[in-house]
C-alpha positions in Angstrom: -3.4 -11.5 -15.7 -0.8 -8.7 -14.3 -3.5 -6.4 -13.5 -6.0 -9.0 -11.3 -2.8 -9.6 -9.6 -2.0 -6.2 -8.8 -5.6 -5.7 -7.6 -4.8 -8.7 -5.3 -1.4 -6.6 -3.9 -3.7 -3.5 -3.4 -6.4 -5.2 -1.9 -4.2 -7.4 0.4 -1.3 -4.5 1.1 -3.8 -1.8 1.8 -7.4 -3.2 2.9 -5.4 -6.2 4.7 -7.6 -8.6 2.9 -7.0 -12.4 2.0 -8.0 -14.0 -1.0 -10.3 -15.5 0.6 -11.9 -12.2 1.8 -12.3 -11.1 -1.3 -13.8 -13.7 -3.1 -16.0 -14.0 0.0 -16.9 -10.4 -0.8 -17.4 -11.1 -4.3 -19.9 -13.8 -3.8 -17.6 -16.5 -5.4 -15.4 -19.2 -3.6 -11.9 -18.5 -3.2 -10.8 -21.8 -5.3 -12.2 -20.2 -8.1 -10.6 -17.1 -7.7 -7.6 -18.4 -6.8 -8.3 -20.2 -10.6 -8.8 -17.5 -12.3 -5.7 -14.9 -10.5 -3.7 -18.0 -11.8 -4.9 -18.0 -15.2 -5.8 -14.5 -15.6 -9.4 -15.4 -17.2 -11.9 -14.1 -14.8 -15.6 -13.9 -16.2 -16.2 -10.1 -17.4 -19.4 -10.2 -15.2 -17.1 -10.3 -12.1 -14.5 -8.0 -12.8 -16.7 -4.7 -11.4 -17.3 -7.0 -8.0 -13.6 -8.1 -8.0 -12.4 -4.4 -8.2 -15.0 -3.1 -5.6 -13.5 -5.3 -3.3 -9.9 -5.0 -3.9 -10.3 -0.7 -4.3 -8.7 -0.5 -7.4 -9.3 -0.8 -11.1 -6.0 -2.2 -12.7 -7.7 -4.8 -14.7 -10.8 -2.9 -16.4 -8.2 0.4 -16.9 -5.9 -2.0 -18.9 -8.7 -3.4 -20.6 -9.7 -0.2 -21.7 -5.8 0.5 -22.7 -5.3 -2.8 -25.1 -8.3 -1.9 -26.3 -7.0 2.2 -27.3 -9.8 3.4 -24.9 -8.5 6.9 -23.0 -9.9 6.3 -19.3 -11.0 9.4 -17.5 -12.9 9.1 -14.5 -16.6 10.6 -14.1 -17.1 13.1 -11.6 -19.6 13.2 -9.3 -21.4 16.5 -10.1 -21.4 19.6 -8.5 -21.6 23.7 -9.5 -18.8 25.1 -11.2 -17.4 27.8 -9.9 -16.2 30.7 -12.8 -12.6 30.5 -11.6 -12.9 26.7 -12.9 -14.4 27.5 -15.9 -11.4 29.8 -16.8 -8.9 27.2 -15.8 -10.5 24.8 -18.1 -10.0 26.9 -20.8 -6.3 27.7 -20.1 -6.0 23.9 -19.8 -7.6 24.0 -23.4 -5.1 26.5 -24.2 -2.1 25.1 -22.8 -2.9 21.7 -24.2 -3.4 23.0 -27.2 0.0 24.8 -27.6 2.1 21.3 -26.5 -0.5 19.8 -28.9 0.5 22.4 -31.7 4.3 21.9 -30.8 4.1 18.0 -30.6 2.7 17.8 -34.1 5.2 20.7 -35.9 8.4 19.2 -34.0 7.3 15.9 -32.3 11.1 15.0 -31.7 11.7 18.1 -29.7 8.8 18.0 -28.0 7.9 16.5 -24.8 5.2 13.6 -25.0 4.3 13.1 -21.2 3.8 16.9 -20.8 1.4 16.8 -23.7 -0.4 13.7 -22.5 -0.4 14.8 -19.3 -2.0 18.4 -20.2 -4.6 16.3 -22.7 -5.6 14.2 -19.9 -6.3 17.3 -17.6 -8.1 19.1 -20.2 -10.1 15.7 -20.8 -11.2 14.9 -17.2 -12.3 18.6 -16.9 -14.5 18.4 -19.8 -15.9 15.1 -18.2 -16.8 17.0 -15.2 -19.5 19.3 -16.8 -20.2 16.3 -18.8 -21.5 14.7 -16.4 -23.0 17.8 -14.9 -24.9 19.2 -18.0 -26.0 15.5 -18.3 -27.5 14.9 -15.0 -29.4 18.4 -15.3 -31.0 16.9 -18.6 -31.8 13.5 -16.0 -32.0 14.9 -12.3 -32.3 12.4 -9.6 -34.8 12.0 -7.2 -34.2 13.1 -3.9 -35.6 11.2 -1.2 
């Protein structure tokens, strides 16, 4: 319920949108979503429309986190460059090490630096992910 009204701040704080707006935008009338910011029990089907319009993704992000789902967002796609190759292996490296150190001596080491190092290693192997999988499934260009 905290995160669809946090989406609502966003949306109204930075796109200077009413409630209205946006459930205009999502195709729904604003009693309902007024319902449903109140309760916090918006249909599932909804919550990519409600998101689009606000700009942000609060809700589905802490759905993914009470769930113990690691969000990392997909890139778009694009060549590597070799200099970004090598810096995803010293973020392999470096996370490692905080990794190593975490697990030998976890009171003396520092959590948010590891998690913050995993998370940059993660969203780098996303990247050529996503890459190596749209190679295997190119789009059509028009």
């Amino acid at each position: 319920m905290h995160a669809l009204r946090l989406c609502k701040e966003e949306a109204q704080s930075k796109r200077h949108l009413s409630v209205e707006r946006i459930a205009d935008r999502m195709g729904v009338t604003h009693d309902s979503l007024y319902k449903w910011l109140a309760t916090g029990r918006m249909p599932g089907i909804l919550l990519p429309a409600y998101e689009l319009a606000c700009g942000c993704h609060y809700a589905s992000e802490w759905l993914a986190a009470s769930s113990g789902r690691l969000v990392v967002p997909m890139p778009t796609g694009r060549k590597a460059e070799g200099s970004e190759l090598l810096d995803m292996n010293s973020s392999c490296a470096a996370a490692l090490q905080l990794l190593t150190t975490f697990y030998a001596t976890p009171q003396k080491a520092d959590a948010e630096a590891t998690l913050a190092a995993l998370r940059q290693h993660l969203e780098q192997v996303a990247f050529h992910h996503h890459n190596v999988a749209q190679y295997a499934t190119p789009e059509l260009e028009f």
